[in-house]
N, C-alpha and C positions, 0 to 999 in steps of 0.2 A: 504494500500500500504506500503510495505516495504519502509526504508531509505535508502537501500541499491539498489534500482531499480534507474535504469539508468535514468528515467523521472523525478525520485527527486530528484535526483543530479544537474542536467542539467537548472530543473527548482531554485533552491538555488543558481549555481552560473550564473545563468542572473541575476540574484538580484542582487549579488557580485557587478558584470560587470556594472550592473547598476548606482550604487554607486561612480563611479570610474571615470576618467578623462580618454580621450582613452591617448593612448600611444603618439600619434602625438602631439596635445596639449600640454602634460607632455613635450616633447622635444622641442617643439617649446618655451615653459615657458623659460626653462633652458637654452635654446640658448639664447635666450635676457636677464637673466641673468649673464651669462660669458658675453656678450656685454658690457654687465654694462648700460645698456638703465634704462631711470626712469618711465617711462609708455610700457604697452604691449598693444598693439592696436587693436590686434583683439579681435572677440567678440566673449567670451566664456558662451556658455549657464550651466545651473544646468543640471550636470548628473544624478538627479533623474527623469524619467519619466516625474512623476507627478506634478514635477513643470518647470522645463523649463525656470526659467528666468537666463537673464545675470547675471552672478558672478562678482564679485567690485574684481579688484585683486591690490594688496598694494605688490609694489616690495622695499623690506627691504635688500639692500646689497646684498648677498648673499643667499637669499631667498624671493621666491612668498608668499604673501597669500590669497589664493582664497575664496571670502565667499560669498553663496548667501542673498541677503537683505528680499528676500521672505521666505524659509524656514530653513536658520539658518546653512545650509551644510556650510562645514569648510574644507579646506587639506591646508596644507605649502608644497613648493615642494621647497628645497634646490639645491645649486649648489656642486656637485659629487667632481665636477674637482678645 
């Protein structure tokens, strides 16, 4: 199969996507950030599939940091504004 056929694209970036925090989350992180709140309360699972557990998130000032305790995933999501 080519890398240039549409099914291996598509299959590449659901992996990306995989990987990643939806877009809601992200926002909702950063809203409680500009709040200046010291814990985020809701309960965010590991955007990789294959693991799935809650991520510890450590709100530092003007940044999140998300890490899962099971397999090691890591993002910082800073405040924009």
């Amino acid at each position: 199969m080519s890398v240039f056929a549409p099914e291996s694209r598509e299959k590449g970036e659901s992996g990306f996507e995989a990987r990643n925090l939806s877009k809601k989350i992200e926002q909702d992180v950063k809203r409680a950030i500009q709040q200046k709140k010291e814990r985020f309360l809701d309960i965010v699972s590991c955007p990789i599939q294959s693991c799935g557990t809650p991520v510890r998130i450590e709100m530092r000032g003007d940044e999140a940091v998300l890490v899962c305790p099971n397999c090691g995933w890591r993002t910082t999501i800073r405040n924009a504004g």
